[in-house]
N, C-alpha and C positions, 0 to 999 in steps of 0.2 A: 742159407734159408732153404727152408727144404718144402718139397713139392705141398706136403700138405696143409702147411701154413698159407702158404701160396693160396690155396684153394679155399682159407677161409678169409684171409683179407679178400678174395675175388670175390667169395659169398656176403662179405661187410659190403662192400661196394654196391655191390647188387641190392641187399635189402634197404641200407641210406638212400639208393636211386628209387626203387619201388615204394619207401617212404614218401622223399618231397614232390614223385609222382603221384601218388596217392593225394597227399595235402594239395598239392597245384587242382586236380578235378573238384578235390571236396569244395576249395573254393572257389571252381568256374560251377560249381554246383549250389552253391548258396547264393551266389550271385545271381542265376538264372532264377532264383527261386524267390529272391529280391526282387526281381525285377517284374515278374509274375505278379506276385502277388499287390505290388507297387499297382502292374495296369490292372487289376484286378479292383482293388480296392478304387482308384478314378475311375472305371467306366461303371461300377456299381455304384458311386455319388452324382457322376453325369444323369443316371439312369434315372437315380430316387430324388435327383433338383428335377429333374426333368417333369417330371410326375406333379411334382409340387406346382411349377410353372404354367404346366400346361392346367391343371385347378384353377389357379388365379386366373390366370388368363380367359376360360372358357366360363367363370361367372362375370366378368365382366361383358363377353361376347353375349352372353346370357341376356344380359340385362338391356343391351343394344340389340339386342332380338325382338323385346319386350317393348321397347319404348318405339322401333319402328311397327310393329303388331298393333301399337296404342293409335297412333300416326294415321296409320293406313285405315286403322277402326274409322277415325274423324272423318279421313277423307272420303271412304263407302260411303257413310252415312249422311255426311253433308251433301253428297252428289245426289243421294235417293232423296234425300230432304229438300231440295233446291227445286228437283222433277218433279214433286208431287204438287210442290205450291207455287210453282213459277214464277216463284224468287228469284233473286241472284245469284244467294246463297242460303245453305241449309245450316242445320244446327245439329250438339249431340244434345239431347237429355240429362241429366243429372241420374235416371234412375239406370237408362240404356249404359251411359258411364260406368256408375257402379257394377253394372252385371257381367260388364265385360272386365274389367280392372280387378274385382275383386280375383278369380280364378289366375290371375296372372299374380298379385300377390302371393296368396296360398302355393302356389307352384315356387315360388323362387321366393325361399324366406326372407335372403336377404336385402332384397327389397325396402328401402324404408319407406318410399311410397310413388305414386301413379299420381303424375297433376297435369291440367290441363290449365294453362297460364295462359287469360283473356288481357286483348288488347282494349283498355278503355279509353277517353278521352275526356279532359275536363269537364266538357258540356254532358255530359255523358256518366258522369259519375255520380249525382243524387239517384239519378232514377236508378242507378244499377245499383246504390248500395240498398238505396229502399227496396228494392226488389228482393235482396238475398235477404233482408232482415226479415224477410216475410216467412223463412225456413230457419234461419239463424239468427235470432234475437242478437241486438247487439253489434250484427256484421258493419266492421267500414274496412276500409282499406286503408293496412298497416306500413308502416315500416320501422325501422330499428332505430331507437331512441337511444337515449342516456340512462333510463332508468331500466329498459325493453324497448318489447312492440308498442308503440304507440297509435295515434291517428295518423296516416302519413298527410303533408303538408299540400298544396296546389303546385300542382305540375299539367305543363299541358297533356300528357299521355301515362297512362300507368299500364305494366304487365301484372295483373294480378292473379291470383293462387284462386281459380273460381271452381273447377273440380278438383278432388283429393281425396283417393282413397289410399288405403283406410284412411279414415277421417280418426278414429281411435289413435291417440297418441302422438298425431300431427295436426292438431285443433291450430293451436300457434302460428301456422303456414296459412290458412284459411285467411283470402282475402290479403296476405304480402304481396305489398308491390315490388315485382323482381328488378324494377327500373332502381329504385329507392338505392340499392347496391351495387357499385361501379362495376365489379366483377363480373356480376349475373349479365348486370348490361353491357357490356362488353361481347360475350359469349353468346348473349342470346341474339346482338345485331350481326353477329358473322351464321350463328344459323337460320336467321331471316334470309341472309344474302346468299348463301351457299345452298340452301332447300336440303343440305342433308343433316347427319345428325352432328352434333359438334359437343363436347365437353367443354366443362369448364374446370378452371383453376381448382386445388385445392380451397374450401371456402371452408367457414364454422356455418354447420346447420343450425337455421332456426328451432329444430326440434330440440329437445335439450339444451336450450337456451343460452347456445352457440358454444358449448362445451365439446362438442364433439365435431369430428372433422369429416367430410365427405366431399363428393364430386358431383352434378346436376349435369345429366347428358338431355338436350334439347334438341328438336326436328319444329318446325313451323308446320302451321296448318294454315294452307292459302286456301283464300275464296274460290267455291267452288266454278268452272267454268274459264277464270281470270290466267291473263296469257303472261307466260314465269320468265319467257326469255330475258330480259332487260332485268338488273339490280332495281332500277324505280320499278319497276312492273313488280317483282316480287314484292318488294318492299310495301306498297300499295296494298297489295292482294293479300297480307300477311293476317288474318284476322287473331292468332294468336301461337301459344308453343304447347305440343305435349313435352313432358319432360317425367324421369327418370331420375330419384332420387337414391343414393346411395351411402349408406354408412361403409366407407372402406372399410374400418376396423370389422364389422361385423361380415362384410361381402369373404372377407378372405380369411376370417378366423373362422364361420362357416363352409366353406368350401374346404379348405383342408378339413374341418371334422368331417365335414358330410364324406372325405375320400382316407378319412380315418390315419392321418397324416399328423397329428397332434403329437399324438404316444410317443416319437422318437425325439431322444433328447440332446442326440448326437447333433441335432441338425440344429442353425439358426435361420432364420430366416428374416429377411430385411424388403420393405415397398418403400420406396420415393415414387414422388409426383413434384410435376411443377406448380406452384404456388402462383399467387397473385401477381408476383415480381417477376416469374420467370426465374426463379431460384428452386432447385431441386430441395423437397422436403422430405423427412421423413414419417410415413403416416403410418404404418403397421412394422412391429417388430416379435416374433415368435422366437425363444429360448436366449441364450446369452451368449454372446457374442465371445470366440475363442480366445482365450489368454492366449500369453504368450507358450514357444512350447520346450521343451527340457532340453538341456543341453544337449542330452544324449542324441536325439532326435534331430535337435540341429546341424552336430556332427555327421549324423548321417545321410545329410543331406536332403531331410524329407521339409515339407512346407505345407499350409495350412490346404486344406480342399474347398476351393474358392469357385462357383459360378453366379456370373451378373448378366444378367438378360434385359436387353431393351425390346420396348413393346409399345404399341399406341390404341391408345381408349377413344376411338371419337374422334380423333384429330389431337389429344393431348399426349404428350409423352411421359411412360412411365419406366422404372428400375424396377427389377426384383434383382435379388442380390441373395445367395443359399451360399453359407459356411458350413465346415465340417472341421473337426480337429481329426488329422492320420491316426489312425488304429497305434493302439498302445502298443505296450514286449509283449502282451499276449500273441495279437497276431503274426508276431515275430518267434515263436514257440518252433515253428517248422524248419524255418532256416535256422536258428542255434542247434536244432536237434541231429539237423544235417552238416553241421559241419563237427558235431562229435563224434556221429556215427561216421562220419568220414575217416578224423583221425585215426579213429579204433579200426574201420579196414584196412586204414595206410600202415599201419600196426602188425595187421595180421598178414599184411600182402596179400589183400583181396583188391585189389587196383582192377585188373580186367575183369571178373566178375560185376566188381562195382558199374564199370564199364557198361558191361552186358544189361543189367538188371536196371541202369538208368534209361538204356535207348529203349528196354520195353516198355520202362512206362511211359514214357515219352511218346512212344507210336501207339500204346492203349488210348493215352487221352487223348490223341488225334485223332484216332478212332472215333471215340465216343462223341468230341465235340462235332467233327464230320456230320456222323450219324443224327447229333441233337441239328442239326442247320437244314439237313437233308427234311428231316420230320418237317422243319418249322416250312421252309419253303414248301413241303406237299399242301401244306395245312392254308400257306397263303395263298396258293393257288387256287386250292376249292373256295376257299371264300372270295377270292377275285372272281371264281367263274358265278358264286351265287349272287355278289354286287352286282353282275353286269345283268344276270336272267332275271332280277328284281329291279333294275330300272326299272323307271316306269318312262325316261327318252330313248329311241331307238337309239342301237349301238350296231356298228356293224365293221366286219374284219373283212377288207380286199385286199385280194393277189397285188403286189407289187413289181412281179417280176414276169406276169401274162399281158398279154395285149389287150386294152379295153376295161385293165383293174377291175376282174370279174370280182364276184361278191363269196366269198365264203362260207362268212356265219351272219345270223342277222338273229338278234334276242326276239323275247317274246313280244318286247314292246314295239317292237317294227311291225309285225302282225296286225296290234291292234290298231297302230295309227296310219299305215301305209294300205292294208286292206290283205298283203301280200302273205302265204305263208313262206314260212323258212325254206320248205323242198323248191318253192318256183324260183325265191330269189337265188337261190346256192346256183354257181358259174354264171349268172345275167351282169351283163356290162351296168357297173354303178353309173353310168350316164341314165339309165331307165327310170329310177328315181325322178327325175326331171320333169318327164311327159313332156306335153307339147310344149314347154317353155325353156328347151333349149338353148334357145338363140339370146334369152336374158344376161347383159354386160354380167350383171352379179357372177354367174358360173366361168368366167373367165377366170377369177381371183383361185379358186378351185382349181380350176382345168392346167393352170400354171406353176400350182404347189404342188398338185403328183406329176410335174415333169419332172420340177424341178427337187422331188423329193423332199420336201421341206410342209414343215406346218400351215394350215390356209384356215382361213375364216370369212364367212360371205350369209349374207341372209338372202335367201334363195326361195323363188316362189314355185312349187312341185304340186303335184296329183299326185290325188292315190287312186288306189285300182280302180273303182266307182267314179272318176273327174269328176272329184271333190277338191275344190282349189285349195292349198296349205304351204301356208311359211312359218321356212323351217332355216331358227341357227343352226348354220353347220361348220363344226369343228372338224377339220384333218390332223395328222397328229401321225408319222412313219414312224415303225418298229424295226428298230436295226441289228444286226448280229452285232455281236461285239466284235469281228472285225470291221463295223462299218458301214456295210449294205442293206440297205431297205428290204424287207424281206416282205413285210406286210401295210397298210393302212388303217388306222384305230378310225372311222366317222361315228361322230356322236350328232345326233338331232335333238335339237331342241325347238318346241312345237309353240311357237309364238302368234299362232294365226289370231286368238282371243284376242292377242293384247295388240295387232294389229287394225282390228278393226274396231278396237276401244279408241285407238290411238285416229283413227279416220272420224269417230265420232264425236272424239273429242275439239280435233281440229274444226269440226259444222259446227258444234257448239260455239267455238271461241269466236266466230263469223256470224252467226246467228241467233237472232233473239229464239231463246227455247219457247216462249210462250206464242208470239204471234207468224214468228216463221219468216222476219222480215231481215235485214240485215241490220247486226247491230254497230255499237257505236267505232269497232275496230274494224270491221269490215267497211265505213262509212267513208271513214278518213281514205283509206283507198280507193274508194269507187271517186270520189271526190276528185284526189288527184289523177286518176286516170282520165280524168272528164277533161282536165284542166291540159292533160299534158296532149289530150286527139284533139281538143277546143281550135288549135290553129289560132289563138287571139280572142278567139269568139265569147262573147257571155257566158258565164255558168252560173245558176243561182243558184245558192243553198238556201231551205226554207225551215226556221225551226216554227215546228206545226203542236201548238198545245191544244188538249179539249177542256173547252171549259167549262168551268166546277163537277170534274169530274169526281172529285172525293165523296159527293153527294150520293151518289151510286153505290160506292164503297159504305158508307158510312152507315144508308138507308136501306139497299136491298145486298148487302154482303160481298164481300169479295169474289168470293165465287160468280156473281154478277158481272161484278167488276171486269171480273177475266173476261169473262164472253164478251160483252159488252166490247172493250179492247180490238179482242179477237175480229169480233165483225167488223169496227172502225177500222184495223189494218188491211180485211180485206176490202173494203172500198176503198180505201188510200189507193192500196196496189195496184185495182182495178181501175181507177182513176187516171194513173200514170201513164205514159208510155212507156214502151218494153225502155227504151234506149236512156229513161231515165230511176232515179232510184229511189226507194222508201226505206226509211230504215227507222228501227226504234230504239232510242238512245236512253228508258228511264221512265217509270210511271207510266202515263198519259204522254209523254214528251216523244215526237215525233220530229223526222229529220229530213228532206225533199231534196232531190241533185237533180234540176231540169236541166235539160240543154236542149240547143235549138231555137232557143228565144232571144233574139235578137235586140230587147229594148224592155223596160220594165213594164210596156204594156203590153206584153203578148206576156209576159211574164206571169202579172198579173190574171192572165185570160185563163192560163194553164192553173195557175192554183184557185180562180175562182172555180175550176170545174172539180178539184178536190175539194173542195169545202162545201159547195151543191151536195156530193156525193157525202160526206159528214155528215151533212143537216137534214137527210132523210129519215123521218120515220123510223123506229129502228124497237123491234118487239121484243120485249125481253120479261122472262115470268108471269106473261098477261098482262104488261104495262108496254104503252106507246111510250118511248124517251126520245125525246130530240133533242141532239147534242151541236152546240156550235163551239167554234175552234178559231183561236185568235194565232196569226201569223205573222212573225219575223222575217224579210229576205235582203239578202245580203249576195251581191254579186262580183265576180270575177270578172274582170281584173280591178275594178274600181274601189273592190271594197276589202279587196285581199287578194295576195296571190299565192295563197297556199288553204289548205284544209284547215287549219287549226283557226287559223285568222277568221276564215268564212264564217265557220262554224259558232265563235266565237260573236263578232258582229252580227250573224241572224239573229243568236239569241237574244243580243242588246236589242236589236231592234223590237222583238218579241213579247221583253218585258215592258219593251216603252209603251208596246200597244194595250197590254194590261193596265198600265197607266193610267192612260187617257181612253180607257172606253174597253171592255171585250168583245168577241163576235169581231174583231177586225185586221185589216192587213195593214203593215206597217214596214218602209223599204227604208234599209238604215242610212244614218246620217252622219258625220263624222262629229258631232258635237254632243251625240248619241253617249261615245267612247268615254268624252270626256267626263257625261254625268255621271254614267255606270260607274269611270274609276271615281268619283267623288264620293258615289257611295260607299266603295269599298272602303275605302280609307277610313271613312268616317265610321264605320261597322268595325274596322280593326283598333282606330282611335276608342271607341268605345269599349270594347273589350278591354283593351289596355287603361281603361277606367279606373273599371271596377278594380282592378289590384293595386294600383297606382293610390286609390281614395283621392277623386279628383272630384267627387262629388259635395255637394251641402246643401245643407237643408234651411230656406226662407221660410219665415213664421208669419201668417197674417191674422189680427186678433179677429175674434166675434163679439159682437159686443151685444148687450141685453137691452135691449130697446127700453125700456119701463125704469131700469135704474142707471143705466151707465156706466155698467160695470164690466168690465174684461173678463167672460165666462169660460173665451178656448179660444184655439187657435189650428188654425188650417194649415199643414206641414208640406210645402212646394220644393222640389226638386230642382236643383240648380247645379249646371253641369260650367267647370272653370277649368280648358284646357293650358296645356302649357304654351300652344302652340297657334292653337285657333281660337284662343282668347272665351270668351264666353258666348257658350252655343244653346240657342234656344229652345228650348224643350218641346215647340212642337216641330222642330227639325230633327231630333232623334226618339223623342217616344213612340212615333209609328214605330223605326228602324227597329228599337228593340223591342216592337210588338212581333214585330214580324222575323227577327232572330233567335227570337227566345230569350234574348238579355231581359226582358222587362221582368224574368222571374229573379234573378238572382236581384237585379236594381233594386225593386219591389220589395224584399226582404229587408235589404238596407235601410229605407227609405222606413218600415217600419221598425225595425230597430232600433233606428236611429232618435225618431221621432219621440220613441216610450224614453229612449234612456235620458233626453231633453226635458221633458214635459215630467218626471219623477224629479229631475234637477232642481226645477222650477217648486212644486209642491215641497219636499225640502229645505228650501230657502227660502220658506214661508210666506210663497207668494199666492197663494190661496190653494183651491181644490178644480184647476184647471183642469180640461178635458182638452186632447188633442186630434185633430179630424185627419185622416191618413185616405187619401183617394187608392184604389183597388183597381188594376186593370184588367182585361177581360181576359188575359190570361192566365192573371195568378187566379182569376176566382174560380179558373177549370181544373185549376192546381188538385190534384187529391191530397196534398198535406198539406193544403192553407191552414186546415183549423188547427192542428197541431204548429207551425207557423207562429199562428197568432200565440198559441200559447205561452211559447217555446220565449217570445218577443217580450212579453208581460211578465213570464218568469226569471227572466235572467235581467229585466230592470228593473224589477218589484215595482210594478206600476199599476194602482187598482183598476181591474177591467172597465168600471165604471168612467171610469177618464178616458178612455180608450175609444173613440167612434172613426169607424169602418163606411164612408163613402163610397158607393155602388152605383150604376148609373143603368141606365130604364133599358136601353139593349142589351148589356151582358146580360139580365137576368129573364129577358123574355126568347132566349134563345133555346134555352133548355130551363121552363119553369119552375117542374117537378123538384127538380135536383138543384137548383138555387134556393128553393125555398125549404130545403134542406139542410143545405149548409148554412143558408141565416141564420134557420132554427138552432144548430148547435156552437154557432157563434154567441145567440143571445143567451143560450144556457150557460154559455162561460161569464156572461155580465157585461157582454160589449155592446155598446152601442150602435146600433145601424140608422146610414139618411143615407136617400136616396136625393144624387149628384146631375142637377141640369134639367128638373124637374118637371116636365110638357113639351121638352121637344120631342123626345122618341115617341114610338108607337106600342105604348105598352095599354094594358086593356083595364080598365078600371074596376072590372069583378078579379082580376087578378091581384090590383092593388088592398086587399081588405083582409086577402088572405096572407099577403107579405110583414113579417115580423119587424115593420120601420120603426123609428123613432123621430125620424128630422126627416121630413121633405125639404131641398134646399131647391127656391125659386131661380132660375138661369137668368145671366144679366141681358140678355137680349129683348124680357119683356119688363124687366125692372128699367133698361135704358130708354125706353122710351111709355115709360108709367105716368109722367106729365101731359105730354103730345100726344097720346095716342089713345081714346076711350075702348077698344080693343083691347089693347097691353094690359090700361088699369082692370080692365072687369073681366081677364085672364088671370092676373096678381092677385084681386080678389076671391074668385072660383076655387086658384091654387090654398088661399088661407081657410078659408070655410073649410076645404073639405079635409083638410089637412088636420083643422081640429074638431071636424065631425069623425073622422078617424081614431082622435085624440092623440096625434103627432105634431109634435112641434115645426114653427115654421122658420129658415131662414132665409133671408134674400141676400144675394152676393152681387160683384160687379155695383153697390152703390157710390155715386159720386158728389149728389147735388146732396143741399138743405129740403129744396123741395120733395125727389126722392124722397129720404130720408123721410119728411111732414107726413107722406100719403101714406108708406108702408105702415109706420106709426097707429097714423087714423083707423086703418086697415086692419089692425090687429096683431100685425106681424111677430115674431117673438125675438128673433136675433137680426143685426145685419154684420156684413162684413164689405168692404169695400176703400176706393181712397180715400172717401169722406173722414174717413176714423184712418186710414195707415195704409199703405202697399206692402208685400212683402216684404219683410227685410232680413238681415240676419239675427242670428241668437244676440249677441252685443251690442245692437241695435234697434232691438224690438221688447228686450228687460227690462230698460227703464221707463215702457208704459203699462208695462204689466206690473211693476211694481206700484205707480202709480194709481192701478185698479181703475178708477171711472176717469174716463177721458173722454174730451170734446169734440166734437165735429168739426173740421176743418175740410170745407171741399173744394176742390181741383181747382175748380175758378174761379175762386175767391180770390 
């Protein structure tokens, strides 16, 4: 073998070595380039989910921006509303609503609407639907049927939909009771209980009738003044919810267009929320979801671009979830190119060149990216120093490494609130800040964080240059080198002084009556048990102090009266008292007394006779003398309770017992007191549970026609048959629910009943009876009696003419004008009016001529004694004469005897009713003498 062959196998060797070196870089060079472009393409889908996420995210924050904005509107405005009329509590407007809500619409399209969801209650709910219908023909309070929205049913409380804007396109919501839906109520009792804002489930809105799917974010709106610590307390104070209505689909298909995020169709994107169950849904999906992906792809190891992010709405948890399918062989274009151009170097034996020319670009784009990082950091700088000099909270940077943490930098916003410019404060020891309130525990928490170099937080009470007193949040917050050491101190202030002394005023309020300055009823219970707990044993009386018929004032010379008027009785209360005892006012005219020092009920007595002298004073008000007297309850410790609530409680019993039996008086409670009070409740609750139960019926007594004997009508009596208390007498609950207000709904019954009976009767071809229905002096204050009556006649097609409306001589002489009004469009409907108990009241007889009667009915008090008594008889006559010199018919009730009966007869009389002829009885037992038609006289003593 000879040398030069030598030299070219040594040459083969060499270029086979310079080859698979060559191929060995191309592919530690496609691999890098893989691997590049790999983090390349994930931190450009981190980047662009990111972007998407944070959309979602920030219209949803959006919208809980809005509904506390709504929130906070209520609460302003109730607070100002509350001050101006020295109510309890204020109110918003429906127009003030609108002015404020629409502009918050308009701003956040997505929005499906702005409601303000009112807490109603049974009793509660005629006057408040007739109230809206007064704007909204047609309003009641809905909820969700079989067919739709319907009427919703009897519940003791409803949340209903009372503001709602836009009103356009969420008419349907108008008037939903939120309670009616387990979900809403649900959701809406945890944001009563929590006072913040709370979402609820995925639900189907009522707008597009329940096709479409959204979220309802709620906050409560408490009475204004009322104390929130305690769940009952909130709970109580809860008048009702703003709430924030949202179309997910449309919140997040808007916000991605509004950030022009639509267009790409590489991306899918996916929202879940939890549902009603607590099972994750899915409620929004944009583009389709990645197939699977090609072998090729698989092979090399790549997998789909997947981020899911959890997030919370309100307290409810949600998913977003953003896929991507890996970039196709296009973007794999660089790395095939590079591992061609590779071979073809390893080819040429360009190996270290390749070398060379890889490590330049390599250190260019370290360069370039260097330099892009360098830019981005100048740029976040400047704008960190403009965020800080456009605070509008002082900021300020101290030395951490000088004695005393002198002061640095201090923005412009410490200038305007501290008084100080920047040159004074720059090297002054941050203890100056302070002023003379140094020695405050609060600045220890502080004074301990820059030893101890660490974060502090303290609400701290300072001066500023002027000793102008100010508290101020303060944030500490150390700046450390990245080896570790504190180099500097970030303090941020935050200027709370307003909402400090909102926060002082608030607390006088929730202690004191805003109108008369006295203590109210939470301040009461304590002064009470402090009395009880210095007492040593001793007596303490609680006095509940009413004035009586105050409403008169109200009624006749206006509220505004009323106040004053108030206002002065408080200060002579007060004035009354001694210092060491207490006045407070608990409600209305309702007033509350804590003496001490009175050793026995008649020094007791002696002390409150001298507030009630001081009451009963002369007292001028608009140019009118008024003399008010004041009827009192007392109730004393330890005999009569040993605690406030009990006291409080038993004065009042005692209080009402004196309205009882007389006003203008004092009354000191009794334990037998307790037991009547609770009989009444009961029997007020039993009642209630009546009316739903239909525990009522209706006794018929005939009228019969004097002249022929004939069965003309019948008088419709109310008869209450408990399950428990057996059958309870009507003049033992008719007061009750005169004075609950049950006698309206009763009273409704009672005519309804009456018409769909007495059409029965006529039908069954028992002649052209008329049915007589007594009217209590409630319902005839009613403003919808005559529609009532209507409403009673129409739905039992009962000729109005059969129908007679008994009225009696008080209700109508109380308010004339306006009774003889509504007679007037009772008798334009065709009903019949008599006047019920005929000569006992004190009604005026030039009044009588102008009243539109038909039947004056004689009271059996002068019919019972029409034989025995020449008085009675030539009262009984008086009543008939003029009865048909008026041209109204007459009838007499309560008869029992033959003789009766002979006189009224002689007398002219036209109908009687009484046991001579029947006692009430029921419907099954009173047919078969109306059948009958003329029936005999049979009386009691025979």
């Amino acid at each position: 073998m000879n040398p030069t062959s030598l030299r070219m196998g040594a040459l083969s060797r060499a270029a086979v070595a310079t080859f698979f070196l060559g191929l060995a870089l191309t592919v530690v060079l496609c691999a890098g380039l893989r691997q590049a472009e790999t983090e390349r393409t994930q931190a450009e889908f981190a980047q662009r989910a990111a972007v998407r996420a944070a959309a979602v995210t920030r219209a949803f924050d959006e919208a809980t921006d809005a509904l506390r904005a709504t929130n906070l509107f209520f609460q302003v405005s109730g607070q100002q509303s509350g001050a101006q009329s020295g109510a309890q509590s204020g109110d918003v407007g429906r127009a003030q609503f609108d002015a404020f809500a629409q502009p918050l619409i308009r701003r956040h399209g997505y929005l499906q609407a702005l409601e303000f969801q009112r807490f109603v209650s049974a009793a509660e709910r005629a006057a408040f639907e007739a109230e809206r219908a007064r704007l909204w023909p047609g309003f009641a309070i809905s909820e969700r049927g079989p067919a739709g929205l319907e009427r919703a049913g009897p519940r003791a409380r409803y949340l209903v939909n009372d503001y709602v804007a836009p009103i356009v396109g969420n008419e349907a919501v108008y008037g939903y009771d939120a309670l009616s839906n387990p979900a809403q109520r649900a959701f809406s009792a945890r944001a009563v209980d929590s006072g913040e804002p709370i979402a609820s489930p995925l639900l189907d809105l009522v707008q597009g009738g329940w096709e479409r799917r959204g979220i309802l974010i709620a906050m409560p709106v408490y009475r204004p003044g009322a104390r929130l610590e305690s769940l009952a307390e909130r709970r109580a104070a809860a008048l009702g919810l703003t709430v924030v209505v949202i179309d997910v689909a449309l919140l997040v298909d808007g916000s991605l267009d509004a950030a022009h995020l639509l267009g790409d169709r590489d991306f899918s994107l996916s929202l879940s929320a939890a549902g009603a169950d607590g099972a994750m849904l899915q409620v929004f999906r944009h583009g389709q979801a990645p197939g699977p992906l090609p072998w090729w792809q698989v092979l090399a190891g790549e997998s789909q671009l997947r981020l899911k992010r959890g997030f919370d709405v309100a307290g409810s948890r949600w998913e977003l979830e953003v896929e991507q399918r890996p970039p196709g062989l296009v973007h794999r274009l660089a790395e095939l190119a590079a591992l061609v151009f590779g071979m073809v170097l390893s080819l040429a034996v360009a190996s270290l060149v390749h070398q060379r020319s890889a490590r330049i670009r390599r250190t260019e784009a370290l360069v370039e990216q260097r330099t892009a990082a360098l830019e981005i950091a100048t740029g976040s700088l400047r704008l960190y120093q403009r965020a800080i000099e456009a605070s509008a909270n002082p900021i300020l940077l101290a030395s951490a490494l000088r004695p005393g943490f002198p002061i640095e930098y201090a923005n412009p916003a410490t200038t305007r609130v501290y008084g100080y410019a920047a040159e004074e404060l720059a090297g002054r020891p941050l203890a100056m800040l302070a002023g003379d309130a140094a020695d405050q525990p609060a600045l220890e928490e502080l004074r301990q964080a820059l030893r101890e170099r660490r974060e502090g937080h303290a609400l701290v009470r300072q001066q500023t240059r002027d000793g102008t007193e100010l508290f101020g949040d303060v944030y500490i917050a150390p700046v450390r080198r990245p080896g570790g050491v504190t180099e500097h101190f970030v303090i941020t202030v935050y200027d709370v002084t307003k909402a400090k002394r909102y926060e002082a005023e608030l607390e006088h309020h929730a202690q004191y009556d805003t109108l008369t300055g006295l203590a109210n009823r939470a301040l009461l219970a304590d002064r009470i048990e402090r009395a009880i707990g210095t007492s040593g044993g001793k007596p303490v009386w609680a006095v509940a102090l009413d004035i009586d018929h105050f409403k008169l004032i109200n009624d006749t010379l206006g509220r505004r009266t009323g106040d004053e008027a108030l206002r002065a009785v408080a200060a002579r209360i007060q004035a009354a008292v001694r210092p060491a005892d207490t006045a407070a006012r608990v409600g209305g005219d309702d007033f509350m007394l804590v003496l001490c020092g009175c050793a026995d009920e008649r020094q007791a007595a002696a002390r409150l006779q001298l507030v009630r002298e001081a009451v009963s004073e002369p007292l001028e008000l608009d140019g009118q003398a008024l003399v008010l007297g004041c009827t009192a309850g007392v109730a004393g410790y330890p005999a009569d309770g040993e605690d406030a609530e009990t006291l409080v409680k038993h004065a009042e019993i005692a209080m009402y017992r004196a309205k009882e039996t007389g006003r203008n008086a004092v009354q000191f409670y009794e334990p037998h007191m307790n037991a009547r009070a609770i009989d009444r409740l009961v029997l007020e609750g039993a009642l209630r549970a009546a009316i739903q139960d239909d525990q009522f019926e209706l006794h018929f007594q005939p009228q019969v026609d004097l002249a022929s004997g004939f069965v003309v009508g019948t008088e419709a009596l109310i008869r209450w048959r408990h399950p428990q208390l057996g059958t309870v007498r009507p003049d033992r609950f008719i007061a009750l629910a005169e004075e609950t207000g049950l006698i309206v709904p009763i009273g409704a019954w009672v005519l309804r009943t009456a018409c769909r009976q007495n059409q029965r009767w006529r039908r069954a071809g028992l002649g052209p009876l008329r049915v007589a229905v007594n009217l209590s002096a409630r319902q005839f204050a009613e403003p919808d009696l005559v529609e009532t009556v209507a409403r009673a006649l129409e739905e039992s097609g009962l000729p109005p003419d059969s129908l007679e409306i008994e009225l009696t001589e008080s209700m109508m002489m109380s308010d004339v004008e306006a009774a003889i009004e509504t007679m007037r469009c009772l008798k334009r409907m065709g009903v019949k009016l008599s006047i019920d108990d005929f000569g006992t009241g004190y009604s005026s007889l030039s009044y009588l001529k102008r009243l539109p009667v038909d039947v004056l009915k004689i009271d059996r008090s002068f019919v019972q004694d029409i034989v025995s008594s020449a008085d009675s008889a030539a009262m009984v006559v008086a009543i008939v004469s003029l009865a048909h010199g008026l041209r109204m018919n007459v009838i007499a009730e309560g008869v029992e005897t033959l003789e009766q009966l002979d006189y009224l007869r002689n007398c002219g009389c036209d109908e009687v009713q009484g046991y001579v002829y029947c006692q009430p009885q029921p419907v099954q037992e009173v047919e078969p003498l109306l059948r009958a038609g003329r029936v005999q006289p049979a009386p009691v003593d025979a």
